[in-house]
Biopython code that builds the backbone (N, CA, C, O; Angstrom):
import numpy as np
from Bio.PDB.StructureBuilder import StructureBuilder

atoms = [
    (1, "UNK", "N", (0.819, -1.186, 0.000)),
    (1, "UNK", "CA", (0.000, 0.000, 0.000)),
    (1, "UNK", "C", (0.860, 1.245, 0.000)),
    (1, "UNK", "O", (1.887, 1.126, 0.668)),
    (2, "UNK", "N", (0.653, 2.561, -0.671)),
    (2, "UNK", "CA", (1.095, 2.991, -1.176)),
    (2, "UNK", "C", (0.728, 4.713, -0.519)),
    (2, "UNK", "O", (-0.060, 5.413, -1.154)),
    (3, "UNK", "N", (1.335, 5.212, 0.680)),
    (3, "UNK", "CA", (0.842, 6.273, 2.046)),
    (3, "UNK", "C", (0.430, 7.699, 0.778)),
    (3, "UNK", "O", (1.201, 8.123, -0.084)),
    (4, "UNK", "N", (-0.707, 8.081, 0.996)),
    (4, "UNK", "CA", (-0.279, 9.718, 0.471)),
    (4, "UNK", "C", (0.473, 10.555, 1.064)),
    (4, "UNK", "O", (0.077, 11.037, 2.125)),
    (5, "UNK", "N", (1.442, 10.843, 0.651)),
    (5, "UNK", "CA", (2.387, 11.771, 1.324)),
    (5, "UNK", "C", (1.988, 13.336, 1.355)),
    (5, "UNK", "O", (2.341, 14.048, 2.295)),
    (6, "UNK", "N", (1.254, 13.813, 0.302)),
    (6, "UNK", "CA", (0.750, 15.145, 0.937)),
    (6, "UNK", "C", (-0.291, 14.928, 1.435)),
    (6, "UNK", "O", (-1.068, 15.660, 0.823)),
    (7, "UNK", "N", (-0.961, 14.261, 2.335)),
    (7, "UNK", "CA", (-1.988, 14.453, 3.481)),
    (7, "UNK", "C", (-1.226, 14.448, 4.696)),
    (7, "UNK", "O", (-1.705, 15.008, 5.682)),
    (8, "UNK", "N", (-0.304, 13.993, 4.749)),
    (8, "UNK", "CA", (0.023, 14.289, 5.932)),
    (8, "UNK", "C", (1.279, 15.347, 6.743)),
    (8, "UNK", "O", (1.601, 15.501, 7.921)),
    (9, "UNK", "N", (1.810, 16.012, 5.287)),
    (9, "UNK", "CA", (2.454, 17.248, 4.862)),
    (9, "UNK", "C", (1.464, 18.415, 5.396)),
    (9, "UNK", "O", (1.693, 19.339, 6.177)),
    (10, "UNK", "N", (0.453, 18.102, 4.804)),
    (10, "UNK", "CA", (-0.339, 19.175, 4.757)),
    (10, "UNK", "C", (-0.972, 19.432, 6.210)),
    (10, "UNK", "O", (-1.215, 20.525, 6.722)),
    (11, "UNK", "N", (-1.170, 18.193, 6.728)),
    (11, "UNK", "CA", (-1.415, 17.867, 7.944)),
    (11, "UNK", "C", (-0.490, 18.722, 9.009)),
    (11, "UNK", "O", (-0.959, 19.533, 9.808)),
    (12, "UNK", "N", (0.457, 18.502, 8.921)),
    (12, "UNK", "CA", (1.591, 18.789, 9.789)),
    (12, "UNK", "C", (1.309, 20.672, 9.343)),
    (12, "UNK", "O", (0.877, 21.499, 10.146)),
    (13, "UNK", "N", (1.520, 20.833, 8.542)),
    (13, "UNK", "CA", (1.327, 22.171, 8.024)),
    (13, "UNK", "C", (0.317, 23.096, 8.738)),
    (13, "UNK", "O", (0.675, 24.050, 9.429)),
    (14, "UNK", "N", (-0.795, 22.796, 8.553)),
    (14, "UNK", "CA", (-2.252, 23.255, 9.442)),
    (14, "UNK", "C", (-2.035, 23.123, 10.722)),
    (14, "UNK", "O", (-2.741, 23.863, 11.407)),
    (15, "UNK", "N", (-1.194, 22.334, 11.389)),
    (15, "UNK", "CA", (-0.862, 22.104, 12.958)),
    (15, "UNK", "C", (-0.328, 23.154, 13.529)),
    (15, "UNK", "O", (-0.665, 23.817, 14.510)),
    (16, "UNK", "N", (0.733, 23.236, 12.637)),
    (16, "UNK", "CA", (1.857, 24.059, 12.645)),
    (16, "UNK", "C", (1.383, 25.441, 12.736)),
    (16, "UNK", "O", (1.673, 25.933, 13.826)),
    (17, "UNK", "N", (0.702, 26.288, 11.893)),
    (17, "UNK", "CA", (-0.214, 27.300, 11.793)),
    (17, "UNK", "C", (-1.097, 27.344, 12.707)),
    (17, "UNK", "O", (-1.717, 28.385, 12.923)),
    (18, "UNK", "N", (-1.297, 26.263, 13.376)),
    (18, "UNK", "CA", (-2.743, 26.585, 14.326)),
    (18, "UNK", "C", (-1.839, 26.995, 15.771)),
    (18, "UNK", "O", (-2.029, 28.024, 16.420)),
    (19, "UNK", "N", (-0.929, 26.043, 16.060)),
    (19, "UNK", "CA", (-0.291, 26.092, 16.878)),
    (19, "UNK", "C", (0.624, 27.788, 17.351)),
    (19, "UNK", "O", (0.798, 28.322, 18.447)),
    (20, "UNK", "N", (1.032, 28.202, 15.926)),
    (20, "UNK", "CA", (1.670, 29.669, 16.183)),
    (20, "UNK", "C", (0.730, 30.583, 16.150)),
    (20, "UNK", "O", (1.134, 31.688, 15.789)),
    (21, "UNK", "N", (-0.488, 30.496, 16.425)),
    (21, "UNK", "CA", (-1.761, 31.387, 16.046)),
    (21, "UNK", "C", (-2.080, 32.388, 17.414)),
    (21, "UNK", "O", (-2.515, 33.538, 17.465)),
    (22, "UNK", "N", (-1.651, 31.395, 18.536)),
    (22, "UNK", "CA", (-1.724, 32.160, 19.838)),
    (22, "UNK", "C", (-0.574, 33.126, 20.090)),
    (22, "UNK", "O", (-0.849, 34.326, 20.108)),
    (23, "UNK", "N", (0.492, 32.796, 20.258)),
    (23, "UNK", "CA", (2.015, 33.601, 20.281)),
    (23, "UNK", "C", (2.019, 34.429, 19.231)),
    (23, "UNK", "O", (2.760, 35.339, 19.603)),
    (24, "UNK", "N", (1.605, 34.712, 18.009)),
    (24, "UNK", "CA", (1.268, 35.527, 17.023)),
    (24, "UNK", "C", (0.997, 36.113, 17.198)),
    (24, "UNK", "O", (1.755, 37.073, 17.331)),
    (25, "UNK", "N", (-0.656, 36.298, 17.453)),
    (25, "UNK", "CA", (-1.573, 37.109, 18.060)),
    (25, "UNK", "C", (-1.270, 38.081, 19.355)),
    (25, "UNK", "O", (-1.708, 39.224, 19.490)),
    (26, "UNK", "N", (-0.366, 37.323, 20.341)),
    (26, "UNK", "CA", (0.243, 38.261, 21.570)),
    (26, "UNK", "C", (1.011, 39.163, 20.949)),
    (26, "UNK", "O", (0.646, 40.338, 20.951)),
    (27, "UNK", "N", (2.292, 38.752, 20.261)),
    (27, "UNK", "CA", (3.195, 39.316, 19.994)),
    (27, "UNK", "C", (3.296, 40.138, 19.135)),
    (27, "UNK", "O", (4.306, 40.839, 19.199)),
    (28, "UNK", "N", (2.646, 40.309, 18.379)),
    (28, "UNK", "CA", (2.198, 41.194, 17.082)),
    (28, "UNK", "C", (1.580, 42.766, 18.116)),
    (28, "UNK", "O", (1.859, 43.938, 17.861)),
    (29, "UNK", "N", (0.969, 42.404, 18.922)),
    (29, "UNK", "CA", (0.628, 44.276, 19.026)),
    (29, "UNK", "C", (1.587, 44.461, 20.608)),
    (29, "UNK", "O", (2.165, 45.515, 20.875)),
    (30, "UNK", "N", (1.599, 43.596, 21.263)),
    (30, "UNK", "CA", (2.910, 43.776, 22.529)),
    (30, "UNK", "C", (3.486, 45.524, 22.560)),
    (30, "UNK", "O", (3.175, 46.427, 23.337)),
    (31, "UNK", "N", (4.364, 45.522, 21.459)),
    (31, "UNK", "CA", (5.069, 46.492, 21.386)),
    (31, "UNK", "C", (4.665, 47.730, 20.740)),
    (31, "UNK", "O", (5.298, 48.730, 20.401)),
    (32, "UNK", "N", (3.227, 47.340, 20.647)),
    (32, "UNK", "CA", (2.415, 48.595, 20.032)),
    (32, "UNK", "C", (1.755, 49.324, 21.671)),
    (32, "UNK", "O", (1.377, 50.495, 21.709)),
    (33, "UNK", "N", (1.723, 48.557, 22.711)),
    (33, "UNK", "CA", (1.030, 49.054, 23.740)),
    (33, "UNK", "C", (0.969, 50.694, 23.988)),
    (33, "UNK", "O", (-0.058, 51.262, 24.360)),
    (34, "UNK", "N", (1.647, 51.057, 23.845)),
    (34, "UNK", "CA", (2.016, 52.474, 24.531)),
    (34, "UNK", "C", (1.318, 53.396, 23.517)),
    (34, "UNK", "O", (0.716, 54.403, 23.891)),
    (35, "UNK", "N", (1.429, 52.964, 21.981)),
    (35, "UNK", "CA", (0.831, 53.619, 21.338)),
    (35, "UNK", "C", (-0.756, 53.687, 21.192)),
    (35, "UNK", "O", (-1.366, 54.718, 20.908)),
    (36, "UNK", "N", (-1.358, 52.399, 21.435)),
    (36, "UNK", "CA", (-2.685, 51.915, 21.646)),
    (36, "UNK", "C", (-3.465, 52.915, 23.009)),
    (36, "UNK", "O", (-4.586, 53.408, 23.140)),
    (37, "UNK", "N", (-2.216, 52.888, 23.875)),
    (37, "UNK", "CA", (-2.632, 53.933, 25.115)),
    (37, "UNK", "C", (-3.019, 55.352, 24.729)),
    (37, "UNK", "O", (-4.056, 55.936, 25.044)),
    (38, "UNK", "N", (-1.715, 55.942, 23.779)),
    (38, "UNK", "CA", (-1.685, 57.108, 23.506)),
    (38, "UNK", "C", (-3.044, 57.376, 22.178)),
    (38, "UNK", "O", (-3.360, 58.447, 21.660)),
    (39, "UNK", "N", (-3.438, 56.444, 22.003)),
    (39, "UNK", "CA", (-4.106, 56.486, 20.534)),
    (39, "UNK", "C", (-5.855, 56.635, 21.276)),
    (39, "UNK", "O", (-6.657, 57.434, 20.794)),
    (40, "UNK", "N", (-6.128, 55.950, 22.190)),
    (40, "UNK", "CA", (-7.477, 55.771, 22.939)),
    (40, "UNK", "C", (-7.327, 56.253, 24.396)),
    (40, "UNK", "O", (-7.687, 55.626, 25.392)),
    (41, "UNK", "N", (-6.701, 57.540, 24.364)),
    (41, "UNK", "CA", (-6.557, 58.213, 25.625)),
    (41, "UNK", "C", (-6.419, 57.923, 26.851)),
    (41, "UNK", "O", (-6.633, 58.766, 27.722)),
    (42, "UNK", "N", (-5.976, 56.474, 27.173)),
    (42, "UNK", "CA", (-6.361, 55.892, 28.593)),
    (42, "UNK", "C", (-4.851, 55.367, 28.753)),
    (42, "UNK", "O", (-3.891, 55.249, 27.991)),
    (43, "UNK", "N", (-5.076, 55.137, 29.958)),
    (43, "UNK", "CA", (-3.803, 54.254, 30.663)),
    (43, "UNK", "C", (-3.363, 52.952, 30.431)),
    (43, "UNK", "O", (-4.146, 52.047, 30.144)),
    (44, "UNK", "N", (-1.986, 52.778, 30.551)),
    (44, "UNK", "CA", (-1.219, 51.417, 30.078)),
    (44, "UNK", "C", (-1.897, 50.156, 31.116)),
    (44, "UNK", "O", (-1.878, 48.953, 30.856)),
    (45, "UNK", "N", (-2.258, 50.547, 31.864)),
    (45, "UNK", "CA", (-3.293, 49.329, 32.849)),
    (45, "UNK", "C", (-4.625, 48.673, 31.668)),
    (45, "UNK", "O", (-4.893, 47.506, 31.382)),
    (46, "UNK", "N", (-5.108, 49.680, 31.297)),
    (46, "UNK", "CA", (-6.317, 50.078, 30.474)),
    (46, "UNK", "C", (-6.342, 49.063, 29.566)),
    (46, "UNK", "O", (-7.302, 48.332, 29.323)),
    (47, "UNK", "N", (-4.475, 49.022, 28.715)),
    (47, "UNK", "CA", (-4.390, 48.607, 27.163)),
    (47, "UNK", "C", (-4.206, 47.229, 27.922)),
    (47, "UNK", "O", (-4.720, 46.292, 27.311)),
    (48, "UNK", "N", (-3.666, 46.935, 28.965)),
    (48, "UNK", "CA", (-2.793, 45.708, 29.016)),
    (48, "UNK", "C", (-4.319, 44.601, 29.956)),
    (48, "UNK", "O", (-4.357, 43.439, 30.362)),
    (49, "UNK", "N", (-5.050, 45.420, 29.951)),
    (49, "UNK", "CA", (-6.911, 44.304, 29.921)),
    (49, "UNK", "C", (-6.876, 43.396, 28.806)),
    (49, "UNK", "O", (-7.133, 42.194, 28.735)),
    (50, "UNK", "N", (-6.469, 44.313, 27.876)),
    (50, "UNK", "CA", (-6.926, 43.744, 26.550)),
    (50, "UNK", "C", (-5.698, 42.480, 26.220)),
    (50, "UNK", "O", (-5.681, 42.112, 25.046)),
    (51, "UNK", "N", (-4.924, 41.963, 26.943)),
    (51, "UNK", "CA", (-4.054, 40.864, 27.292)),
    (51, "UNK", "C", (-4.463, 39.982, 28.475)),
    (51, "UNK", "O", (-4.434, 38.751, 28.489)),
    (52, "UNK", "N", (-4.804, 40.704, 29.352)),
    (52, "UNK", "CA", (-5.721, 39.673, 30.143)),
    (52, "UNK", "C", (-6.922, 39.228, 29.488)),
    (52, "UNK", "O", (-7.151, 38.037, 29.703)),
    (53, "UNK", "N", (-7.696, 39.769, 28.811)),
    (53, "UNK", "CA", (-8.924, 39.130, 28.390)),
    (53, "UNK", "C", (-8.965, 38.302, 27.300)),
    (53, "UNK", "O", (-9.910, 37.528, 27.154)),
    (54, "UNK", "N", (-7.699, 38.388, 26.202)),
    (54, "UNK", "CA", (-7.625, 37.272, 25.712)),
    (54, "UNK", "C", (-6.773, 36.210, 26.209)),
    (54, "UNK", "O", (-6.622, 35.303, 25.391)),
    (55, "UNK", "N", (-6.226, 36.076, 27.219)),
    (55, "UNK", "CA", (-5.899, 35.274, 27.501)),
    (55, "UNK", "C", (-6.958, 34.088, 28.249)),
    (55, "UNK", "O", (-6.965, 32.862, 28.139)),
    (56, "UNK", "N", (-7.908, 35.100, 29.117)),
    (56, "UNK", "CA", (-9.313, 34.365, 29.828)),
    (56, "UNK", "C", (-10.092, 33.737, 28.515)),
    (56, "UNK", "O", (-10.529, 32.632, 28.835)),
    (57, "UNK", "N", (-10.479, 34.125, 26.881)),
    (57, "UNK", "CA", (-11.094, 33.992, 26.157)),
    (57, "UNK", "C", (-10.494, 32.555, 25.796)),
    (57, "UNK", "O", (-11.224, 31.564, 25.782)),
    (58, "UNK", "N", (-9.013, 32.484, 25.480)),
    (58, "UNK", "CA", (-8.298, 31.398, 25.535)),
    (58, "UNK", "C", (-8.506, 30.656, 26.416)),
    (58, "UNK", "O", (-9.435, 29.954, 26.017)),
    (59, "UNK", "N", (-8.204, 30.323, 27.472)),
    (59, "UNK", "CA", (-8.343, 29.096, 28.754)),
    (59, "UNK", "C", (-10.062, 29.117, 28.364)),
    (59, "UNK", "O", (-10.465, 28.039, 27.929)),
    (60, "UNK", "N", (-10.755, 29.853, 28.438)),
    (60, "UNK", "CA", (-12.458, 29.573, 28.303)),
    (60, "UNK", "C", (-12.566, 28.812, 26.927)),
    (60, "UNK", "O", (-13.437, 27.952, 26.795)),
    (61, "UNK", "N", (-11.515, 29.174, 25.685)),
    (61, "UNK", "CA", (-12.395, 28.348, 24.378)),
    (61, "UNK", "C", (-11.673, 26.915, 24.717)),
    (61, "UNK", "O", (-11.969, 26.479, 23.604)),
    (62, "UNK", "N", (-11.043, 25.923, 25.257)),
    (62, "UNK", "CA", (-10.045, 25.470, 25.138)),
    (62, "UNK", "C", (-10.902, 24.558, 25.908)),
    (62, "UNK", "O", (-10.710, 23.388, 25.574)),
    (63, "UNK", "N", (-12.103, 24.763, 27.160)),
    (63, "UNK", "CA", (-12.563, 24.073, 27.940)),
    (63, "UNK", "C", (-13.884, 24.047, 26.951)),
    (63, "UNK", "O", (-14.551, 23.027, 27.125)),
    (64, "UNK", "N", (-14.397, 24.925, 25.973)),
    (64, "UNK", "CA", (-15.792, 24.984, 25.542)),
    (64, "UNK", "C", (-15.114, 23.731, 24.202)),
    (64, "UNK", "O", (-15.470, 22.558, 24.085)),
    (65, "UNK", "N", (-14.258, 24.346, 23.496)),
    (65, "UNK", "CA", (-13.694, 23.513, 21.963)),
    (65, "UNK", "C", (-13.487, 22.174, 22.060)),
    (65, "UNK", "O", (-13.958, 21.498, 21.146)),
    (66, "UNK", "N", (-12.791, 21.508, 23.100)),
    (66, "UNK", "CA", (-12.097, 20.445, 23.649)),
    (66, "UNK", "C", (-13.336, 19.196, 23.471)),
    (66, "UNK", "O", (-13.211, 18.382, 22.557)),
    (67, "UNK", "N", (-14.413, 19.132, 24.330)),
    (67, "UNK", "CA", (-15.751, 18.549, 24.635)),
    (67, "UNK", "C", (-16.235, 18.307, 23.244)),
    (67, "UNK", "O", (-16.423, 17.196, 22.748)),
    (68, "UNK", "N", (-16.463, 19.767, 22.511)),
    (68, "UNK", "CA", (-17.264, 19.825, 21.317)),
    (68, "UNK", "C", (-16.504, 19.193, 19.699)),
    (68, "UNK", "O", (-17.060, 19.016, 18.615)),
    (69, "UNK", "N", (-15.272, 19.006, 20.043)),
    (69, "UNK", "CA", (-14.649, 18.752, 18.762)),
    (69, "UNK", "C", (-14.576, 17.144, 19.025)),
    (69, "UNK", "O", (-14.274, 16.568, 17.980)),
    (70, "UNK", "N", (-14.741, 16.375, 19.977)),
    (70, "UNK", "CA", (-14.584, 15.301, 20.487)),
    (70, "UNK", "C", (-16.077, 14.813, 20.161)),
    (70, "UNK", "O", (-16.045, 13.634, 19.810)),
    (71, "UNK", "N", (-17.016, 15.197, 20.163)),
    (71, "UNK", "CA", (-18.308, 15.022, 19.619)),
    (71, "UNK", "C", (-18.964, 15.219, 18.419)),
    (71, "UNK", "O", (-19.944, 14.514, 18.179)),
    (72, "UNK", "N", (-18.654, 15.926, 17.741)),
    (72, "UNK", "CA", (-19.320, 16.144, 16.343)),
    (72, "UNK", "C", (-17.406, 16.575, 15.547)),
    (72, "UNK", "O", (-17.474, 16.740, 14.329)),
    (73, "UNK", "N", (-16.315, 16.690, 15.987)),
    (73, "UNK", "CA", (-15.329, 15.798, 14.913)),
    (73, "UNK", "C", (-14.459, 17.328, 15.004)),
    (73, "UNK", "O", (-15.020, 18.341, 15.422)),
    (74, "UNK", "N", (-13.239, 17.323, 14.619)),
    (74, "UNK", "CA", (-12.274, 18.065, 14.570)),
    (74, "UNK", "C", (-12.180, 19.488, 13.508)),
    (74, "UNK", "O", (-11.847, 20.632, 13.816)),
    (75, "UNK", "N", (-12.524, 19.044, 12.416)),
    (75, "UNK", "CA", (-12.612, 19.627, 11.564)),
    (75, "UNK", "C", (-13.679, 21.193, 11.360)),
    (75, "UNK", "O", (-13.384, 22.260, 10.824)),
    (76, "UNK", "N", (-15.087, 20.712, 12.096)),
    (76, "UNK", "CA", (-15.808, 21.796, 11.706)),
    (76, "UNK", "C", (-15.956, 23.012, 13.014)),
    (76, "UNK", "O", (-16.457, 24.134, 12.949)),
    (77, "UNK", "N", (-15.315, 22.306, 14.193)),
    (77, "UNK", "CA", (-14.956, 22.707, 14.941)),
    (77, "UNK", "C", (-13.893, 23.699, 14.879)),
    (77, "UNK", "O", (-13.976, 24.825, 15.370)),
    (78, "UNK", "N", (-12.475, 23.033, 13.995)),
    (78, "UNK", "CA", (-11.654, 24.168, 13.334)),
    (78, "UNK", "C", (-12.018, 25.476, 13.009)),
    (78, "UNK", "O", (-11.664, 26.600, 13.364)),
    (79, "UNK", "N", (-12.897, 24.961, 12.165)),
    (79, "UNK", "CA", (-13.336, 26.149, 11.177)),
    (79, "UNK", "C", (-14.151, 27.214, 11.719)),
    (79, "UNK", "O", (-14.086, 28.380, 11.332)),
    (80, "UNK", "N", (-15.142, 26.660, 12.885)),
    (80, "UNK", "CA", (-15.912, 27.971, 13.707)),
    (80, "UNK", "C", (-14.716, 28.682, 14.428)),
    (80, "UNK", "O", (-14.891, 29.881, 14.643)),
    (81, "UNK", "N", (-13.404, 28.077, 14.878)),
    (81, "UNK", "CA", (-13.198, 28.688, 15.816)),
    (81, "UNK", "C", (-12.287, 30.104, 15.155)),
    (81, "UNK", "O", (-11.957, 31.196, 15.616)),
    (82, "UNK", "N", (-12.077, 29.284, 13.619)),
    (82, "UNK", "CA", (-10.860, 30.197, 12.724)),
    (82, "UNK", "C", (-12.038, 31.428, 12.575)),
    (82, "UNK", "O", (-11.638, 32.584, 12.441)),
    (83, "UNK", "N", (-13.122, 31.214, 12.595)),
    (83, "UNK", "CA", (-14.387, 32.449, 12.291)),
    (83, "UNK", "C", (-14.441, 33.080, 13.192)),
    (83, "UNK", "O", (-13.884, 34.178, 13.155)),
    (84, "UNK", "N", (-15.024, 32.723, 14.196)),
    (84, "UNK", "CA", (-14.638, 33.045, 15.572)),
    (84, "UNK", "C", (-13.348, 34.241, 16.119)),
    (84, "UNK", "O", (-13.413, 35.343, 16.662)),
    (85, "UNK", "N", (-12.409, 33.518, 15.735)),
    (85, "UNK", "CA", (-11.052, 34.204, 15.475)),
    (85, "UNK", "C", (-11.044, 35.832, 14.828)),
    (85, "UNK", "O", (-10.745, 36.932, 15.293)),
    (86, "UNK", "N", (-11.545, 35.334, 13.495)),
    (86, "UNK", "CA", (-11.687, 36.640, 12.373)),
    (86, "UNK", "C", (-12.700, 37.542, 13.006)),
    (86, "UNK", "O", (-12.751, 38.771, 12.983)),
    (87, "UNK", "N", (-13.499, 36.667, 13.578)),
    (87, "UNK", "CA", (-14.364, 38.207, 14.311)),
    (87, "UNK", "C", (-14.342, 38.793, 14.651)),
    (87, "UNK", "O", (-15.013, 39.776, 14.339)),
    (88, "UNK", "N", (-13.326, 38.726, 15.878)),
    (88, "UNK", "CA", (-12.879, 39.103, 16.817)),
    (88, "UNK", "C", (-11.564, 39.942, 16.610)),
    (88, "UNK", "O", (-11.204, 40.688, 17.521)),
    (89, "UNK", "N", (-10.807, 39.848, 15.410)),
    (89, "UNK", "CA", (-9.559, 40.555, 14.608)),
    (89, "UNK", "C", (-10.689, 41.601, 13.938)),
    (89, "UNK", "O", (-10.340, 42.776, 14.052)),
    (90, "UNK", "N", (-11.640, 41.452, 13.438)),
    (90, "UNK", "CA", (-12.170, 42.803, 12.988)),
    (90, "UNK", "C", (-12.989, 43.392, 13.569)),
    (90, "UNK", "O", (-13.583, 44.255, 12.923)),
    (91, "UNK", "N", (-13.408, 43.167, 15.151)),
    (91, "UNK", "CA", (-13.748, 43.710, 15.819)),
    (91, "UNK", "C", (-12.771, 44.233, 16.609)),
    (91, "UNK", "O", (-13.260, 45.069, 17.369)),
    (92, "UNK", "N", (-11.351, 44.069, 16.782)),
    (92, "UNK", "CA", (-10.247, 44.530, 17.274)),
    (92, "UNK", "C", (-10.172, 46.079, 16.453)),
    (92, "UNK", "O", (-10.267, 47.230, 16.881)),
    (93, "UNK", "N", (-9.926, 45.437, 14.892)),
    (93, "UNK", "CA", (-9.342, 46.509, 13.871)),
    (93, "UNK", "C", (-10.559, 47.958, 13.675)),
    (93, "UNK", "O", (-9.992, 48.993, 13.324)),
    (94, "UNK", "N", (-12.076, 48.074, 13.867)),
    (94, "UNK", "CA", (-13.263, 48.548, 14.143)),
    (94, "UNK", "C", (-12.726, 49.413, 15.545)),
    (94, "UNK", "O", (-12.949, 50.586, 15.246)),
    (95, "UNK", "N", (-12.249, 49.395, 16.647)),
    (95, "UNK", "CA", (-13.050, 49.181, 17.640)),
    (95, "UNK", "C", (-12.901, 50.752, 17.884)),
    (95, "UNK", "O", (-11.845, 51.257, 17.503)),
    (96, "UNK", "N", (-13.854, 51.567, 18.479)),
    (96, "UNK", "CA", (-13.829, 53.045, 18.798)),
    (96, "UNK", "C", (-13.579, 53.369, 20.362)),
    (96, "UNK", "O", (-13.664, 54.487, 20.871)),
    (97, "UNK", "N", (-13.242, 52.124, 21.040)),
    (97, "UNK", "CA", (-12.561, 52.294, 22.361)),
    (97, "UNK", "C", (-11.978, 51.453, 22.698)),
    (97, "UNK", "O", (-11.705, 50.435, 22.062)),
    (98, "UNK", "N", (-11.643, 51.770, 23.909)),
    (98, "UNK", "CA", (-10.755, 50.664, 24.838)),
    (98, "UNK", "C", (-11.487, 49.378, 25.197)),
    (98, "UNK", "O", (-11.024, 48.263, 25.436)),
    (99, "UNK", "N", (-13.114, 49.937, 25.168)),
    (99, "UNK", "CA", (-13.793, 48.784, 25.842)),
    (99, "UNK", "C", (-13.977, 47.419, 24.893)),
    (99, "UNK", "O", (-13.871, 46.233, 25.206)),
    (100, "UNK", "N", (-14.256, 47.977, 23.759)),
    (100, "UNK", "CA", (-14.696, 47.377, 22.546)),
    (100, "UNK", "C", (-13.540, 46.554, 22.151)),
    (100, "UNK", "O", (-13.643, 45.451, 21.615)),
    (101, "UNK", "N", (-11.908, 47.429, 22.582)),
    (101, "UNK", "CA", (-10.830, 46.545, 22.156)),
    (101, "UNK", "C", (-10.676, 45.303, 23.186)),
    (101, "UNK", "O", (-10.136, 44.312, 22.694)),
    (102, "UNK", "N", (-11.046, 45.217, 24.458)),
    (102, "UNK", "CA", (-10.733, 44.819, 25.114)),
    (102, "UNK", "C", (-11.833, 43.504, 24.699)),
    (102, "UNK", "O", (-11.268, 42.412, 24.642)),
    (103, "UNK", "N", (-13.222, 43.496, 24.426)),
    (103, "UNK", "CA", (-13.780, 42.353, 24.221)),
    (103, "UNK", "C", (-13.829, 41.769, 23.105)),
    (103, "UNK", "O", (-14.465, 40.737, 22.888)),
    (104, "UNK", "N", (-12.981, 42.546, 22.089)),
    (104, "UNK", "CA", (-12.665, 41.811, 20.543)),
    (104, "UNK", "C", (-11.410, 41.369, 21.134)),
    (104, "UNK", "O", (-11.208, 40.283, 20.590)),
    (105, "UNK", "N", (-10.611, 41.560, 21.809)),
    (105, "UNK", "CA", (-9.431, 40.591, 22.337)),
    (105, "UNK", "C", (-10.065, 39.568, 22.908)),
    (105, "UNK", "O", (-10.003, 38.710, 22.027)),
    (106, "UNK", "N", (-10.831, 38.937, 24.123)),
    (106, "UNK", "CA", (-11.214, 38.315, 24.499)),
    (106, "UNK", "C", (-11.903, 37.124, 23.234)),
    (106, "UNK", "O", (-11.464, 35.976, 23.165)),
    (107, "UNK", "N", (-13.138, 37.695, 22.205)),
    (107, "UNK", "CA", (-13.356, 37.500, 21.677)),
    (107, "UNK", "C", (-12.071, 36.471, 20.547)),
    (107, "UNK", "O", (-12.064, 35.327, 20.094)),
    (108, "UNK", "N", (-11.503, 37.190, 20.508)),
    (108, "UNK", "CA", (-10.173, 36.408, 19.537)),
    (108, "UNK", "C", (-9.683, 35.129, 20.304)),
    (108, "UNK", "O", (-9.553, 34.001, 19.828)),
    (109, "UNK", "N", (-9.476, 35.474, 21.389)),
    (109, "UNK", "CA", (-9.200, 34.750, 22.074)),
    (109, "UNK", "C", (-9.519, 33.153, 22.667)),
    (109, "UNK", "O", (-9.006, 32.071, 22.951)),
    (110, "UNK", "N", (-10.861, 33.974, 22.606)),
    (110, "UNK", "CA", (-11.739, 32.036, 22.346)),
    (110, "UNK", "C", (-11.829, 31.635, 21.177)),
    (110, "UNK", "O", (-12.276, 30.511, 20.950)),
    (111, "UNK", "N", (-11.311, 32.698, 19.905)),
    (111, "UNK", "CA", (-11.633, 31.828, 19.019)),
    (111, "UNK", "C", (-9.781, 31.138, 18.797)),
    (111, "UNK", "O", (-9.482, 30.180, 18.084)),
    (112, "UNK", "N", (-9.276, 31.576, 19.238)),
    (112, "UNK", "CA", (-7.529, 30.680, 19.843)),
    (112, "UNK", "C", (-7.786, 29.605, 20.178)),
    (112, "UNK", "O", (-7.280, 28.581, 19.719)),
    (113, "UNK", "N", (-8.652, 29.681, 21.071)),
    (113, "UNK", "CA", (-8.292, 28.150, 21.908)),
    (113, "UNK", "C", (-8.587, 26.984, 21.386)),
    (113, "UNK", "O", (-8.439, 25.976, 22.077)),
    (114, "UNK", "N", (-9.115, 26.885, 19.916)),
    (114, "UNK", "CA", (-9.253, 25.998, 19.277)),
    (114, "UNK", "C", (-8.188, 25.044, 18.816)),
    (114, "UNK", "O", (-8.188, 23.858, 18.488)),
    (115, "UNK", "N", (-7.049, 26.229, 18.932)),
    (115, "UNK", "CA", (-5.750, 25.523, 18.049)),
    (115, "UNK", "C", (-5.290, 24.269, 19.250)),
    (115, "UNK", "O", (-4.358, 23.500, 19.014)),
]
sb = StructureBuilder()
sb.init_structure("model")
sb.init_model(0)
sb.init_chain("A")
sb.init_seg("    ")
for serial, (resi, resn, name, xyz) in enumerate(atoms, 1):
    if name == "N":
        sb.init_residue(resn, " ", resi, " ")
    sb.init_atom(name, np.array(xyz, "f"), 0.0, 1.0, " ", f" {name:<3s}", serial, name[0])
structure = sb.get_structure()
């Protein structure tokens, strides 16, 4: 028998991507903080919610995803959470305050915990 070798290339590939999706997501605005402060008038306590709350959105999708992908299958589960995800990135990129940034982080965040 004769293995397909790109299924499981590809496999490894999508892992790989899902897996750097969280550390991405932190690290990408990190060093924007100060400006995010200066940009929505509030304090560096203020911006750095919006790191606590996706991190809570994370540990919360991770206990909701876990159960549900184990029951109706891996795959479509993926895919809400990659939506999920995007929602929450353009409700980040939208947002007209601090508050709004802070629950499109969260928001992103559960849609993380899928990976």
């Amino acid at each position: 028998m004769k293995k397909d070798k790109n299924s499981s290339t590809g496999l490894v590939i999508i892992l790989g991507l899902l897996a750097m999706l969280m550390p991405l997501s932190i690290d990408m605005y990190l060093p924007a903080m100060p400006q995010i402060a200066k940009e929505y008038g509030v304090s560096a306590g203020s911006v750095q919610m919006t790191l606590s709350a996706y991190i809570l959105g994370f540990a919360l999708g991770q206990l909701f995803y876990g159960p549900l992908s184990d029951s109706i299958g891996r795959k479509p589960v993926i895919l809400a959470g990659m939506i999920v995800f995007m929602v929450g990135a353009l409700g980040a990129l939208f947002a007209p305050s601090i508050d709004w940034l802070v629950a499109a982080s969260a928001v992103q965040g559960l849609g993380t915990g899928v990976a």
